[in-house]
C-alpha positions, 0 to 999 in steps of 0.5 A: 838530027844528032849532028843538029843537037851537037851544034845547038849544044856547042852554041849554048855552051859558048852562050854560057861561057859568054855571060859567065865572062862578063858576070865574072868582068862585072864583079871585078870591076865591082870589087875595083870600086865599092866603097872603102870604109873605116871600122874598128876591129877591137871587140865591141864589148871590153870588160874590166873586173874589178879585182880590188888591187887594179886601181887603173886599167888601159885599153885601146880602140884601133881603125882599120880601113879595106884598102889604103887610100891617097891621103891621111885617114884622120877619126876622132872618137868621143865619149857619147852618154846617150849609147847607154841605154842601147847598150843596155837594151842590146845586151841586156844589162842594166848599166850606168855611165862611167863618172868622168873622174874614173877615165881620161880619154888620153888619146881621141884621134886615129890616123890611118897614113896613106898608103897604109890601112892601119890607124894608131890605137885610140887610148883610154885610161881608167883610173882611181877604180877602187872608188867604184861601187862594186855591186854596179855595173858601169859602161863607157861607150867610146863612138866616132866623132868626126871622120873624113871617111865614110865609116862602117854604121856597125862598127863606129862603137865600143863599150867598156863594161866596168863591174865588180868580180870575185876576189876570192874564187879558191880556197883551203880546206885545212881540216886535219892538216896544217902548214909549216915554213919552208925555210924558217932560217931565212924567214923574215917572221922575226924581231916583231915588236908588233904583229898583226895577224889576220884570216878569213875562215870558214870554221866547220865546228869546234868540238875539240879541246882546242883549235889553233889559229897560227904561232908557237906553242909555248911562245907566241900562238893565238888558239881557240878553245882550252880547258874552262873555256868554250871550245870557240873562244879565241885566246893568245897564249904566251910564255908569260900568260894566256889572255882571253875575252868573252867576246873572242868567240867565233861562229861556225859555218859562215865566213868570218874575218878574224884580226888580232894586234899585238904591241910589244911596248905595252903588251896591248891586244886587240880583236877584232871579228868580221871588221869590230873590235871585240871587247877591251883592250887586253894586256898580256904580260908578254913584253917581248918581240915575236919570233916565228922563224923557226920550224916551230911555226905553224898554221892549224897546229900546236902541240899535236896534230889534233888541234887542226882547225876544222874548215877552210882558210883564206887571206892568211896574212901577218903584219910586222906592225899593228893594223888600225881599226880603219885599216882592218875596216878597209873596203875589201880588205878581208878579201884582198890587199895589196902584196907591197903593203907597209909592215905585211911581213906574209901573205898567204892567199890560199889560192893555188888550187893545186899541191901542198905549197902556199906562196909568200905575195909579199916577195919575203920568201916565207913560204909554207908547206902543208903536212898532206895533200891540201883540199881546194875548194872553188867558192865566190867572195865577197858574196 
């Protein structure tokens, strides 16, 4: 009987062994024949931000196939409209079609040469992004056109998500502190015979005598407050005289865009809050050029530590040339320009995050240094 079941055994296993080769035959023959398929391997969804400084952006959509095959692969890609509305669907969005003057489909064809399994990229510029809406949501959906191969029904689309993102994602809290240059013998702040000066704060309270803005005490300073005048009223005080308006007031606790001009050759001073001139034109009896190449020079100081300005900063930027209206009521500008800008003599942006050092965008090396360790403040602007 044992001899028996030891034979039985001995059969059924060799009966096993026998399907096991032919399953195992079968399946290489299977993988020796499937059908080779073209796909892309780039992400099916790409996402440009629009970061206020990128007017063109480049991406690419590359073809792939399993295994090589004995002639050219050739895929031609297309723009297709009607894909809008499943993208929306499918991810939930409620996008538009990308206008056909904001991309160029530079290079639609892909081929994947025999013998390889790697095609070129498919390339699509995008271009002239500043003119989108910032507050919509675009989509370019790229598919297949045409292929002498049989292509993968999951992978024959890409979708370029195009929407607006924070320009200003950090920022600094100044309150009790304030910054001064780090080499102001190399400083380029000098033999200004305009200026322009610009920032976006985001002011606590007033309540002190006076506040500063940026500049020399005694020379060249724009400041908030003094005796007689409400404690929030910007003024420019000079060697030669103060200047001031009623209606250089500003509010508290609500970012504010601040911009003053100064001409030199006819002493003419402007102000301009959140993008509108305020008041007249106003005549200092300052005829000189700005010199704030010194160690005199400071950002929420004048005279003593105690008249700091009480909130954050951000876009702190001075101009070797007075800035327009339309200039200042640029779209995005209170939050972003370009760090080549004619006449941007510094640019602060207050956005390190980390440390006491504030870097020059321009390349002009005015660096500032903060008198203690910096408050950083994560918010989203333009809200």
């Amino acid at each position: 009987m044992i001899m028996k079941n030891r034979i039985n055994n001995l059969v059924l296993s060799f009966f096993v062994a026998f399907l096991a080769c032919g399953a195992l035959t079968s399946c290489g023959d299977d993988a020796e024949n499937y059908d080779n398929k073209a796909f892309t391997t780039s992400e099916k969804v790409g996402s440009i931000l629009l970061m206020g400084t990128n007017e063109t952006e480049s991406r690419t959509i590359q073809t792939s196939i399993a295994k090589p095959e004995g002639s050219d692969i050739v895929v031609t890609y297309k723009v297709d409209e009607s894909l809008v509305s499943q993208y929306n669907m499918t991810y939930v969005d409620n996008a538009i079609i990308l206008p056909g003057e904001y991309y160029e489909l530079t290079e639609a064809v892909s081929t994947i040469a025999a013998g390889t399994v790697k095609g070129n990229d498919v390339e699509i510029s995008f271009k002239n992004l500043s003119g989108l809406d910032r507050d919509l949501v675009y989509v370019l959906p790229i598919t297949v056109a045409n292929s002498n191969i049989e292509f993968l029904k999951s992978a024959r689309n890409t979708y370029f998500v195009i929407r607006g993102a924070a320009l200003i994602n950090t920022v600094a809290d100044i309150t009790e502190n304030y910054l001064s240059l780090q080499n102001p013998g190399t400083s380029s702040l000098k033999g200004m015979n305009e200026v322009s000066i610009e920032a976006l704060l985001y002011i606590n309270k007033f309540g002190k005598l006076i506040s500063t803005v940026m500049g020399i005490e005694g020379s060249f300073l724009f400041r908030v407050g003094d005796a007689g005048l409400p404690d929030n009223q910007l003024q420019l005080a000079t060697s030669s005289g103060n200047i001031t308006d009623a209606a250089w007031q500003l509010p508290t606790n609500v970012w504010v865009h601040l911009a003053a001009t100064y001409n030199s050759a006819d002493g003419a001073v402007n102000v301009y809050i959140n993008g509108v001139k305020k008041g007249d034109t106003k005549t200092t009896n300052y005829r000189n050029s700005v010199n704030w190449a010194t160690s005199s020079f400071y950002v929420g100081k004048s005279y003593d530590d105690n008249r700091y300005m009480e909130g954050t900063i951000s876009e702190c930027r001075v101009w070797n040339r007075v800035l327009t209206a339309d200039e200042i009521q640029g779209k995005d500008h209170f939050y972003v320009v370009a760090a080549d800008s004619p006449g941007l003599a510094a640019y602060w942006k207050f956005n390190e995050g980390s440390g006491q050092i504030i870097a020059d965008h321009t390349g002009n090396e005015n660096t500032i240094v903060a008198n203690k360790t910096i408050t950083w403040m994560s918010v989203s602007l333009p809200k």
